[in-house]
RODO-2510 file (C-alpha; in nm, 4 decimals, decimal comma):
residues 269
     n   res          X          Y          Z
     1     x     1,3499    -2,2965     0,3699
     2     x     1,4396    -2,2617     0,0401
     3     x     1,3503    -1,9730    -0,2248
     4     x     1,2964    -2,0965    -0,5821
     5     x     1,3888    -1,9161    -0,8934
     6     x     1,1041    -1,7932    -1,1060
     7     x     1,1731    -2,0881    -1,3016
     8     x     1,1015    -2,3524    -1,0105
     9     x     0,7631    -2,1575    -0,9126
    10     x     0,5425    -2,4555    -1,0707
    11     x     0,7389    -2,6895    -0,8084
    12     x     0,5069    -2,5093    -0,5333
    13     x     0,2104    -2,4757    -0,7123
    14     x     0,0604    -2,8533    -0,5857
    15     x     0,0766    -2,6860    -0,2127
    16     x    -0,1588    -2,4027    -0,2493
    17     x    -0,5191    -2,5617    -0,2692
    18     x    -0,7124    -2,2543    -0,2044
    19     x    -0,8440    -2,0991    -0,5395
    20     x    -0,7599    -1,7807    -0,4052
    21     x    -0,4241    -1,8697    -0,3736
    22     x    -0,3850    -2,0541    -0,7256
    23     x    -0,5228    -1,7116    -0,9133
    24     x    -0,2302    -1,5857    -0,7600
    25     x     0,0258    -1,8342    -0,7911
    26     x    -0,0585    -1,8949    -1,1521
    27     x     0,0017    -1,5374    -1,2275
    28     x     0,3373    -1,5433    -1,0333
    29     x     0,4020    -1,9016    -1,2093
    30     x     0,2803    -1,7274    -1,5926
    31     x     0,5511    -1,3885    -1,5227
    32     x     0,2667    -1,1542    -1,5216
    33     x     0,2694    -1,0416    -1,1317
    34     x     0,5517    -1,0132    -0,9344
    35     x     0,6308    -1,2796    -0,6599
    36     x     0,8785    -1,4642    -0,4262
    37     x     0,7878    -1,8247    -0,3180
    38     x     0,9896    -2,0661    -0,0546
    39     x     0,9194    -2,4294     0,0689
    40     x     1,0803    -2,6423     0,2613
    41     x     1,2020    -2,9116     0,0398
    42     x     1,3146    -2,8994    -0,3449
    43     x     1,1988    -3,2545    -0,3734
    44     x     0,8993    -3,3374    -0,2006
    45     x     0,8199    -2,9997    -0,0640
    46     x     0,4900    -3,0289     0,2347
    47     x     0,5098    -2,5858     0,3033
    48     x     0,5887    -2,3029     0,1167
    49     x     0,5132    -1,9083     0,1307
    50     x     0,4273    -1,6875    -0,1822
    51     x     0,4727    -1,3317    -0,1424
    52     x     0,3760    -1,0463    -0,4010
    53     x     0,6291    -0,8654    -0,2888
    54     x     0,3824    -0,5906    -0,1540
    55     x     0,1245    -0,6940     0,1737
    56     x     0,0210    -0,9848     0,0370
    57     x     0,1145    -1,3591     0,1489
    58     x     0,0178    -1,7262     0,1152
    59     x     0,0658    -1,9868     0,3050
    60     x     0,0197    -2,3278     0,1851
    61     x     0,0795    -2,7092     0,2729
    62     x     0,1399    -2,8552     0,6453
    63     x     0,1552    -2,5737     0,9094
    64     x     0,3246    -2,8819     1,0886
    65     x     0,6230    -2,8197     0,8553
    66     x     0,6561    -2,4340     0,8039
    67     x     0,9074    -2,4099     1,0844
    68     x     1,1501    -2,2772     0,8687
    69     x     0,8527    -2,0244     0,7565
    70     x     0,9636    -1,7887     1,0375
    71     x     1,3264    -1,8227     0,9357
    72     x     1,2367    -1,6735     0,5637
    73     x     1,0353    -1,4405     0,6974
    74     x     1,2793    -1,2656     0,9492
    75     x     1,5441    -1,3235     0,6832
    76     x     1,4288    -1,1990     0,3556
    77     x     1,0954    -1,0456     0,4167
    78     x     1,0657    -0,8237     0,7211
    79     x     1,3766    -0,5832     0,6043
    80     x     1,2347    -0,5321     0,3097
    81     x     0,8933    -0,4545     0,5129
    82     x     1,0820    -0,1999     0,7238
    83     x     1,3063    -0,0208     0,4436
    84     x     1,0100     0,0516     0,2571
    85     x     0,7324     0,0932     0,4992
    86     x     0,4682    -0,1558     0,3983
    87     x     0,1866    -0,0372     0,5990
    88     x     0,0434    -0,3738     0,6376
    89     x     0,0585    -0,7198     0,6342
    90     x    -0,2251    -0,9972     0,4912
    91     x    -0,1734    -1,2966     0,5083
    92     x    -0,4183    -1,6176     0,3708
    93     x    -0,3523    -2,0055     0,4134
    94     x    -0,4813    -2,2633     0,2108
    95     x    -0,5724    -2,5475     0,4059
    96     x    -0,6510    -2,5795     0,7940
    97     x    -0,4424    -2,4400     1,1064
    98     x    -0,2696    -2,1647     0,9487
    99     x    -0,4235    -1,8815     1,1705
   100     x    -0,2240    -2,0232     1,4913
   101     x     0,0765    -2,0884     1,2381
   102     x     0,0414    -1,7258     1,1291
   103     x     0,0721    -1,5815     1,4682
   104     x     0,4324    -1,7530     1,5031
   105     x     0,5526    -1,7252     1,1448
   106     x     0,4624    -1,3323     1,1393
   107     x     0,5683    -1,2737     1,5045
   108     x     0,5397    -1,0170     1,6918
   109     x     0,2616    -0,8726     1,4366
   110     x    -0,0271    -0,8892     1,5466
   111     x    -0,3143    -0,9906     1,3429
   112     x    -0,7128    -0,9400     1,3384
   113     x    -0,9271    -1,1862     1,1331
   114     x    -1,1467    -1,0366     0,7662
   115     x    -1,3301    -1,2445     0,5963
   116     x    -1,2968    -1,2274     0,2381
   117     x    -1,4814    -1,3741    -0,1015
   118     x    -1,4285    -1,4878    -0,4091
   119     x    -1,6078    -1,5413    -0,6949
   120     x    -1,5930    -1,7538    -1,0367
   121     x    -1,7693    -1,6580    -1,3377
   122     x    -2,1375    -1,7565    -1,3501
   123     x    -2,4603    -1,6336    -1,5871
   124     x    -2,3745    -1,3169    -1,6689
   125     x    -2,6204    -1,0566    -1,6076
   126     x    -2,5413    -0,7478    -1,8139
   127     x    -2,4451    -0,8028    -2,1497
   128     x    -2,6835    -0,4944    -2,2372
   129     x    -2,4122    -0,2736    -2,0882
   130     x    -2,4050    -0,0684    -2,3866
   131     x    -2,7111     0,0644    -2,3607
   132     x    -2,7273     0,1036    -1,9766
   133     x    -2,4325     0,3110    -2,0037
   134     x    -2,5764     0,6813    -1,8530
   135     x    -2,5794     1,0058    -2,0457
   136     x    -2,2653     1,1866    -2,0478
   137     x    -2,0191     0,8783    -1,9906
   138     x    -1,8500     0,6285    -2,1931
   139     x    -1,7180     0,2766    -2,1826
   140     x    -1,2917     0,2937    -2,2770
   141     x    -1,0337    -0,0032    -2,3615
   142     x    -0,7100     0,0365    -2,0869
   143     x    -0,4346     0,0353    -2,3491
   144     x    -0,1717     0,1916    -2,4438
   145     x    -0,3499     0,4834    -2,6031
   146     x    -0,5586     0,5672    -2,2714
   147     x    -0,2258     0,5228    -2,0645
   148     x    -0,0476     0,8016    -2,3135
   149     x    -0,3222     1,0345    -2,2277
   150     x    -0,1251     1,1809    -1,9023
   151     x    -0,4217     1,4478    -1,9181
   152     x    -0,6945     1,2366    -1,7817
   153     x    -0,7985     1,3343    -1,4790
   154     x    -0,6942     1,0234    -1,1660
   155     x    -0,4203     0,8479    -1,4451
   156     x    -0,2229     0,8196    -1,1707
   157     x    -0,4313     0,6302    -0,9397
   158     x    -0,4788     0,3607    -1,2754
   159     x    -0,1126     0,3909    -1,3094
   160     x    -0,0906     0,3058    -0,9262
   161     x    -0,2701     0,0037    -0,9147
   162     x    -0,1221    -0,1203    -1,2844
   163     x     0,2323    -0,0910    -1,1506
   164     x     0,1497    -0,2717    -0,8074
   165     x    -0,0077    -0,5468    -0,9659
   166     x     0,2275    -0,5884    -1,2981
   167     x     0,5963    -0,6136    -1,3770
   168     x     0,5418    -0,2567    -1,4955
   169     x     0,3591    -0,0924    -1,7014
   170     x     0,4853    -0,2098    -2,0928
   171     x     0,4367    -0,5959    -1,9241
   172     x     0,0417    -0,4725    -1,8744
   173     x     0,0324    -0,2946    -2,2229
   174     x     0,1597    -0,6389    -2,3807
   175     x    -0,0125    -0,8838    -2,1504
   176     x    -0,3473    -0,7025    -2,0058
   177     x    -0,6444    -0,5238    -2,0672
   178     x    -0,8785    -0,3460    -1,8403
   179     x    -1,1791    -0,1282    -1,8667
   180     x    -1,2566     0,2490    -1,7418
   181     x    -1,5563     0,4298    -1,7628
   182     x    -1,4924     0,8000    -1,8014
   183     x    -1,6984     1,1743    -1,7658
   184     x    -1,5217     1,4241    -1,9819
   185     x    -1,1721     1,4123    -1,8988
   186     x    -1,2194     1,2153    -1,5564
   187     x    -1,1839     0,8317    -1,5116
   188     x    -1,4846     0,7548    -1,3033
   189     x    -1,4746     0,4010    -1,2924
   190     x    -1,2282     0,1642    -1,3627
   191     x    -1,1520    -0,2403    -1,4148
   192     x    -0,8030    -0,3795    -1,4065
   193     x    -0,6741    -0,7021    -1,5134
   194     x    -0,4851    -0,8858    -1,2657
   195     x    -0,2648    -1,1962    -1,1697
   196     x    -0,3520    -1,3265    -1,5200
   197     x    -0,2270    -1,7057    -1,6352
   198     x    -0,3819    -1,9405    -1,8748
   199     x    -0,7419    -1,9519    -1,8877
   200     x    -0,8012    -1,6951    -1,5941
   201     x    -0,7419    -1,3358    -1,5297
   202     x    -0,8330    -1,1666    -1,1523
   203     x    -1,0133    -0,8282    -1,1244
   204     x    -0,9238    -0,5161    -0,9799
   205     x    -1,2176    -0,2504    -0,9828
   206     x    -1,2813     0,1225    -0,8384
   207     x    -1,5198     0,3690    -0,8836
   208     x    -1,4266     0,7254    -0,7513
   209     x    -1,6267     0,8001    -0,4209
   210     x    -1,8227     1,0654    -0,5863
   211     x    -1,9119     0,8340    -0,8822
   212     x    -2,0413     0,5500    -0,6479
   213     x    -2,4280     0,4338    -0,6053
   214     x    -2,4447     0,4848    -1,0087
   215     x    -2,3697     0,1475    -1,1330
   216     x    -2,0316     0,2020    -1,2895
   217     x    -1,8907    -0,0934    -1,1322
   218     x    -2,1579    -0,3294    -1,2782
   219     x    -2,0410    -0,1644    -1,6152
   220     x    -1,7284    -0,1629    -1,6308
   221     x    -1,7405    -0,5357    -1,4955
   222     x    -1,9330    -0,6491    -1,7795
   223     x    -1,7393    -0,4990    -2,0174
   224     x    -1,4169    -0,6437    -1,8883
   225     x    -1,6106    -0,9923    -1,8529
   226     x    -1,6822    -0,9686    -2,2329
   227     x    -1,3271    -0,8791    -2,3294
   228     x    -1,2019    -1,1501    -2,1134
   229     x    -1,4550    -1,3903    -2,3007
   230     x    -1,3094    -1,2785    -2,6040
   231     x    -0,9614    -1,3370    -2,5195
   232     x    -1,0384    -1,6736    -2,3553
   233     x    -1,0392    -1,5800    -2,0001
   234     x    -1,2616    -1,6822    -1,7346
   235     x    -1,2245    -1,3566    -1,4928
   236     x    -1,2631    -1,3719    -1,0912
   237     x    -1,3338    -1,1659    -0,8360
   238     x    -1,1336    -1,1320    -0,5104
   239     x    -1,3525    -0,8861    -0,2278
   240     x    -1,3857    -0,8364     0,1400
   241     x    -1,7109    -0,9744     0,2984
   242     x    -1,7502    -0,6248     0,3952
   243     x    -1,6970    -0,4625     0,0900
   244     x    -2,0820    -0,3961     0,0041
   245     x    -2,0291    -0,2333    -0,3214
   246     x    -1,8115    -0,4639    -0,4580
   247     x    -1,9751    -0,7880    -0,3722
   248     x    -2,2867    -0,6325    -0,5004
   249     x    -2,1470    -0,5488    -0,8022
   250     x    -1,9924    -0,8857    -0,8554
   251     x    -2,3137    -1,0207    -0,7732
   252     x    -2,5153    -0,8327    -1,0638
   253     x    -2,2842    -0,8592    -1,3248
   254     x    -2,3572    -1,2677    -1,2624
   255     x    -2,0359    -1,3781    -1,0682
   256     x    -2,0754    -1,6694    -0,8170
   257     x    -1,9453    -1,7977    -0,4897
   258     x    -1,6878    -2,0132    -0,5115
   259     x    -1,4792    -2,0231    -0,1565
   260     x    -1,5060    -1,8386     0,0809
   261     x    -1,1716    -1,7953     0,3466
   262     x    -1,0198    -1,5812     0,5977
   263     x    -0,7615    -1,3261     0,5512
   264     x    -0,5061    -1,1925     0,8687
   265     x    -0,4363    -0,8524     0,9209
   266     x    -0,1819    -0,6343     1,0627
   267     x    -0,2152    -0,2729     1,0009
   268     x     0,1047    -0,0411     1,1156
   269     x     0,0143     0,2605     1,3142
***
């Protein structure tokens, strides 16, 4: 196998098929999320592996071919897993007969089966978010003012997720935009951009456990949807099947299935 420069990303990008996967490619492919892709020929590759780095990995192409997928991964990958104690491991394929390529690939992890959705933009249900918004919160722009207000209560948890899903911080003040809903000094609710790329932009969305069963989400969601219209963007939503509060929230701020697909996952004890 053979791992491509940033600058040969768009070589790989014919193998992923899976939407999910291209949201996340694209980003990698645009500089705006870090990544690490391989395939097996510089050519005419048929396989190849994107990894964010983090837990997350795609596999698209011919699991016929990915022989060499094993190779990278035992090579490259798993020291890094074990230096820095990456928790877990999920892994999607685009395309058919990737779970039983998975479980040889990612050996000896073993993996359990989630299904997962994900959502394009549809009729948008909310654009009256303004006035839904409840007494005693408010609707605030993620920039760079918010970010220099180290005051506000859970910063760190934005800061968190901003730094595992951008280049750092200053790439997400010059590239993103996100939306948080706040109580006083507390963010409550909040609505990352992620994996952005030309004419699309992911989502990344929390609402504090004690803030939940209010609507925030739905909020915040809109809000970020009409920022993203603004700016051009056509935003998606990535969620577990499980995840009831976030595929209900997608669902009434207007989003629509697009795919749904299966996600492997190995979860260190």
């Amino acid at each position: 196998m053979i791992e491509l420069t940033s600058q040969q990303f768009p070589l790989a990008r014919a193998i992923f098929t899976g939407e999910h996967s291209l949201l996340v490619v694209d980003g990698m492919i645009a500089g705006h999320c870090l990544g690490r892709i391989w395939v097996d020929d510089l050519t005419r590759p048929t396989c190849a592996l994107a990894w964010d780095e983090k837990a997350s990995y795609l596999l698209g192409g011919d699991p016929a071919a990915a022989v060499g997928l094993h190779e990278a991964f035992t090579a490259a990958i798993h020291p890094e897993i074990q230096r820095r104690g990456i928790p877990v491991i999920k892994v999607s394929g685009s395309g058919e007969g990737w779970q039983e390529a998975v479980r040889a690939i990612f050996a000896p992890y073993p993996f359990n089966e989630y299904p997962r959705v994900f959502y394009r933009p549809g009729r948008w249900l909310c654009p009256d978010w303004r006035e839904r918004m409840p007494e005693g919160y408010r609707m605030a722009l993620i920039d760079a003012d918010l970010l220099s207000q180290a005051g506000l209560r859970n910063m760190g948890g934005l800061v968190e997720e901003i730094e595992e899903c951008w280049p750092s911080v200053a790439h997400f003040i010059q590239h993103g935009f996100g939306t948080c809903i706040l109580s006083g000094d507390e963010i409550v609710c909040r609505c990352t951009a992620e994996y952005r790329s030309p004419g699309k932009v992911g989502i990344g969305i929390l609402t504090e456990e004690n803030q939940q069963k209010r609507g925030l989400a739905t909020l915040a969601a809109s809000a970020f949807v009409e920022i993203s219209q603004q700016r051009g963007l056509a935003p998606h939503w990535d969620a577990w099947k499980n995840n009831v509060p976030s595929v209900r929230a997608a669902e009434k701020t207007g989003f629509a299935l697009l795919e749904d697909y299966t996600a492997l996952l190995w979860f260190q004890n």
